[in-house]
VONUFI-459121 format. One record per residue (C-alpha): x, z, y. Coordinates in pm, whole numbers, plus 32768, in hexadecimal, padded with zeros to 4 digits. Layout:
<sites>
XZY ...
</sites>
This chain:
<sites>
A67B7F1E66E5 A6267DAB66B4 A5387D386579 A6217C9E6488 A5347BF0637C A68F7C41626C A6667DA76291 A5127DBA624E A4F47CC66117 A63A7DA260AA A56D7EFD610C A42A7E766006 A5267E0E5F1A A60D7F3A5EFA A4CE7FE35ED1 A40D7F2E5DA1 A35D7E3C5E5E A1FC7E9C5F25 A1427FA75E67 A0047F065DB1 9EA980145D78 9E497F185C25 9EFB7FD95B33 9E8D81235AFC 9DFE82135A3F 9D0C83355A17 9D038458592C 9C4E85825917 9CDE86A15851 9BDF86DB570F 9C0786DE5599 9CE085A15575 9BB384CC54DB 9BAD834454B8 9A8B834855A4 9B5883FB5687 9C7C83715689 9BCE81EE56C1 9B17828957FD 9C22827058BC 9C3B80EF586B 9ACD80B158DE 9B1D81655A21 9AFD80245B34 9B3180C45C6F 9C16820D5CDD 9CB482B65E04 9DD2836C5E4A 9D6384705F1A 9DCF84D9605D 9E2B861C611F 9D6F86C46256 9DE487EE630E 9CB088A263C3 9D5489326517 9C8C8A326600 9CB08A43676A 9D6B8B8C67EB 9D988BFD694C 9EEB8C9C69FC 9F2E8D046B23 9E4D8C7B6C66 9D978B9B6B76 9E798AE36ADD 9DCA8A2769AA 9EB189D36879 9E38895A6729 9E988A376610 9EAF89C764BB 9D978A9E6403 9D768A22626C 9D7788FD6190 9C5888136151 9C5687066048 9B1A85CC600F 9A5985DB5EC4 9AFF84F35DE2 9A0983855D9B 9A5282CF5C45 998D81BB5BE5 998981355A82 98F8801A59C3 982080825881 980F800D5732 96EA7FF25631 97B480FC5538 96FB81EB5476 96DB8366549D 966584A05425 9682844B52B6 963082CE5319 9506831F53B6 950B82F35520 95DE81E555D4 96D0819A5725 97D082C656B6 986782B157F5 9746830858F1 96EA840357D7 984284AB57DC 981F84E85956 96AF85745909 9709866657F8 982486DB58D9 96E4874459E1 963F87FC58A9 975388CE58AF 973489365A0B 95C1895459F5 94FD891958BB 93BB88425944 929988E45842 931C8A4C5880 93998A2859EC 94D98B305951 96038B355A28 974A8B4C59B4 98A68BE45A02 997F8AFB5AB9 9A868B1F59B4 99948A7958BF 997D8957593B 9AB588F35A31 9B80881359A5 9CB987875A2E 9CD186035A8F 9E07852F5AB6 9E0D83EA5B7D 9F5183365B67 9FB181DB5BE4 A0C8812E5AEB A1B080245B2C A1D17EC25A5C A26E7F745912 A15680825925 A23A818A59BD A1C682AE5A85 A1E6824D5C01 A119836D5C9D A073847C5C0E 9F2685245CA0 9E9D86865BEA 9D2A86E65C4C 9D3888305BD5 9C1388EE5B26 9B3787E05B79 99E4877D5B71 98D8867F5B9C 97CA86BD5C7A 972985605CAA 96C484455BAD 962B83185C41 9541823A5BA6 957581125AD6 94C07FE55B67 93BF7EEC5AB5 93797DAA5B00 93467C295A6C 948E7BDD5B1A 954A7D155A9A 965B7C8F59B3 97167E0259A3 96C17F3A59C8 97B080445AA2 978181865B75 9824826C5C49 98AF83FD5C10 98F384F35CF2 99E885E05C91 9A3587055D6C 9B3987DD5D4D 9BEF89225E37 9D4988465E68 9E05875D5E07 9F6E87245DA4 A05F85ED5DAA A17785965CDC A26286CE5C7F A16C87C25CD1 A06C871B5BFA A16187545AAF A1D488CC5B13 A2BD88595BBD A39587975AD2 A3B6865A5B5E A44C85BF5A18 A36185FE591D A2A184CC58B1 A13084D5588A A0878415573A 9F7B84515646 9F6C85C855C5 A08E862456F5 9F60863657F4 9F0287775725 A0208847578D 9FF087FD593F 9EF9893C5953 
</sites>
C-alpha cells in the first residue's frame, strides 16, 4: 500500500491530534490535605510505566528450546518534583514536598528506633494521569499499594536558582485505564473521587 500523506494527516486528526506528555498529573491517595493536593502540581517530571513479561527457556522433544512466558515484571516508578520554601510541622521546618516523601520513609522504618512496619501501613496508592487541553482524563495509570523507596538529594550551589529531587516509588503492578478505576471505564476521577479507587 502506497504512503498517501491525506490518510495520515486524516489518521492524527480523527484521533485528537499527536498525544503531548506536558499535561499531567500526579496524586497519591492520602487524607485529601491542601499540601497534598498541590503536590501533584509541583511534580516536574513523570512516566507512564511500561510492561515486561519475564519468559524462561523450556525444552521438548530432541532439544527443542522455546521461550515460555513465566511472570510479570514492572520498573520502579521515578518522579521528580520542584520544592517550595512552605512551612511544616506546625511552621517549623521547611520544603513540604521533599519532607512529604521523607515522612512517608518514617512510616516504613522509623530512623531513631529502626521499627519496621506492616506493609499495609504505609502503601499508598498513586495515580498518574495524562489530560487533554480541557483537563480531561486521557489515560489513567494506578500504582497500587505503593511506596517510596528512594529520595534523592536536593543540590546546593551559588548557581542553584531552584531546588528539585527525584522519588522512587515501587510498587507489585500496575494498572492502566479501566482496570485502574475497577473497571468502570466511565467514572471520572477529581478531588475527593480518588478516595473511592482502593
Amino acid at each position: 500500500m502506497a504512503f498517501s500523506s491525506k490518510d495520515f494527516m486524516e489518521y492524527i486528526h480523527s484521533n485528537n491530534g499527536l498525544a503531548e506528555g506536558f499535561r499531567y498529573r500526579v496524586h497519591v491517595d492520602e487524607s485529601g490535605s491542601k499540601a497534598n493536593t498541590m503536590l501533584g502540581f509541583m511534580c516536574q517530571e513523570a512516566v507512564i510505566p511500561g510492561k515486561e513479561i519475564e519468559v524462561m527457556d523450556k525444552v521438548y522433544g530432541y532439544g527443542s528450546v522455546y521461550a515460555l512466558p513465566k511472570m510479570e515484571k514492572y520498573e520502579d516508578v521515578n518522579l521528580k518534583f520542584k520544592c517550595t520554601n512552605g512551612k511544616v510541622r506546625g511552621g517549623m521546618w521547611g520544603y513540604p514536598e521533599w519532607t512529604f516523601f521523607y515522612e512517608w520513609m518514617e512510616e516504613i522504618v522509623h530512623t531513631l528506633t529502626n521499627k519496621y512496619n506492616y506493609k499495609d501501613e504505609y502503601q499508598r496508592d498513586t495515580f498518574i494521569e495524562t489530560l487533554d487541553k480541557r483537563g480531561d482524563i486521557i489515560h489513567m495509570v494506578k500504582l497500587p499499594a505503593a511506596y517510596p523507596t528512594k529520595i534523592t538529594d536536593m543540590s546546593l550551589a551559588a548557581d542553584q536558582k531552584e531546588m528539585e529531587f527525584e522519588v522512587t516509588l515501587t510498587c507489585d503492578f500496575v494498572l492502566h485505564n479501566h482496570h485502574a478505576t475497577d473497571g468502570d471505564s466511565t467514572k471520572t476521577i477529581s478531588g475527593n473521587d480518588y478516595n473511592n479507587l482502593n
